[in-house]
C-alpha positions as CSV (number, residue, x, y, z in Angstrom):
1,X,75.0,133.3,93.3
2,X,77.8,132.6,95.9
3,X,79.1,128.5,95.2
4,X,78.9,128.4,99.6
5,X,75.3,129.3,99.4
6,X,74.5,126.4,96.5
7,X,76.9,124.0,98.0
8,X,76.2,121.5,101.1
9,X,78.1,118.9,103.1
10,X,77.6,115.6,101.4
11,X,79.6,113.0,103.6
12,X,82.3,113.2,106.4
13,X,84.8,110.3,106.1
14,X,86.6,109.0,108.3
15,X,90.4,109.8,106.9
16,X,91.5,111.9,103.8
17,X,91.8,108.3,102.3
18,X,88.4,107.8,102.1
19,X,87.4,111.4,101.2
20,X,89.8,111.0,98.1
21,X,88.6,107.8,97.6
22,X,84.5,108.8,97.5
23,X,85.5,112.5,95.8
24,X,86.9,110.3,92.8
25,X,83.6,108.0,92.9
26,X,82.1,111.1,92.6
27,X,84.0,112.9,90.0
28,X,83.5,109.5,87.5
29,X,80.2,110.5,87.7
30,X,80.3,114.2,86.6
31,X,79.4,115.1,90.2
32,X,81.6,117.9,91.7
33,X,82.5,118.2,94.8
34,X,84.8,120.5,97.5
35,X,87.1,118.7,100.2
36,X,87.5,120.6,102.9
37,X,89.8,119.6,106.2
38,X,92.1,117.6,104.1
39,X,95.2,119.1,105.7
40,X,94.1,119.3,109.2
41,X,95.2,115.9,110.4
42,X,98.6,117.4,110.9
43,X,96.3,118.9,114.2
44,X,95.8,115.6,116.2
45,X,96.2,116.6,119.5
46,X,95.8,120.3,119.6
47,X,92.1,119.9,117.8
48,X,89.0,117.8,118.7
49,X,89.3,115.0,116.3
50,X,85.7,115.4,115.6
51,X,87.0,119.1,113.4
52,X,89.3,117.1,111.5
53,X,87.7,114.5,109.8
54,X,87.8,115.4,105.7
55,X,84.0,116.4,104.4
56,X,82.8,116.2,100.5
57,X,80.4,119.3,100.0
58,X,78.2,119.2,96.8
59,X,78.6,122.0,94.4
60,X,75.9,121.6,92.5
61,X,72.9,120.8,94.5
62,X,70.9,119.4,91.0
63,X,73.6,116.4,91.5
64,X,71.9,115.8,95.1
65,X,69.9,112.8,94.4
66,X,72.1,111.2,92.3
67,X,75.3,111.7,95.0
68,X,73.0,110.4,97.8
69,X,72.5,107.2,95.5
70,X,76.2,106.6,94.8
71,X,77.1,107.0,98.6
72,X,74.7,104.6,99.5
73,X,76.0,102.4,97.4
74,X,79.2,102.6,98.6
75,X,78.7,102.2,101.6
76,X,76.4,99.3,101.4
77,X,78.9,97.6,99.4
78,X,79.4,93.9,99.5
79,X,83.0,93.2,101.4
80,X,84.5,90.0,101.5
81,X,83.7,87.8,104.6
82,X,86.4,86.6,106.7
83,X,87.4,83.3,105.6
84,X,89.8,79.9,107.6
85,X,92.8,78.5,106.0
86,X,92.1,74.8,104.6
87,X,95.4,73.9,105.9
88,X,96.2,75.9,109.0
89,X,92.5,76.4,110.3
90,X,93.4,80.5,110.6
91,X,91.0,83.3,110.5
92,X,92.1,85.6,107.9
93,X,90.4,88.6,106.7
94,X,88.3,88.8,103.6
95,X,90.5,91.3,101.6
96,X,93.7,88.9,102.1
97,X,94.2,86.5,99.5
98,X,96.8,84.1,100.9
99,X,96.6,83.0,104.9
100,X,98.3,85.6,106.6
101,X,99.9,82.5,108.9
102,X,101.0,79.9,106.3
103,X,100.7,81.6,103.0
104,X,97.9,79.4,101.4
105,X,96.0,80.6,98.6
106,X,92.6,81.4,100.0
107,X,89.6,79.4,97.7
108,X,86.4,80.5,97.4
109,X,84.0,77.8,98.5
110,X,81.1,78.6,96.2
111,X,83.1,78.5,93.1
112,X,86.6,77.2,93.7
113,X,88.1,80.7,92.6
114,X,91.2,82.5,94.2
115,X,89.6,85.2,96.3
């Protein structure tokens, strides 16, 4: 049987970043997948934005359930929460680990750890 015929669109990310980024995920868990629309970003502008964004298709549609089950765990992952310099008093973002304003090694109030 044709591969198009067995295969079906998984996910649409939001940037080929993310495709690669999930289509790896994917691929350490003996699921295989087909990007499509990694090379139309070169297009902003002349193409609604909407027809560029990179899409995972399934191959194998016997991985279905177990694909849906990875995505949703990734995208229900636990991020790290914005946290406030001790000695500046700055918002910083939860992936930095050093205050973005003073350089301060960001602690992690439950456990004393670097972040």
């Amino acid at each position: 049987m044709n591969k198009i015929l067995n295969s079906i669109k998984l996910y649409t990310a939001a940037d080929i970043i993310e495709a690669q980024l999930v289509q790896k995920l994917l691929a350490s868990e003996g699921i295989t997948t087909s990007l499509k629309n990694e090379n139309l970003q070169s297009g902003v502008g002349e193409l609604p934005f909407v027809e560029m964004w990179p899409e995972l298709w399934l191959l194998n549609l016997r991985d279905l359930d177990r694909a849906r089950q990875v995505l949703n765990e990734f995208v229900n992952r636990n991020v790290a929460s914005d946290w406030v310099c001790t000695i500046c008093n700055e918002r910083n973002p939860g992936s930095f680990e050093i205050c973005w304003m003073c350089a301060e090694t960001s602690t992690d109030d439950e456990d004393n750890l670097t972040a």
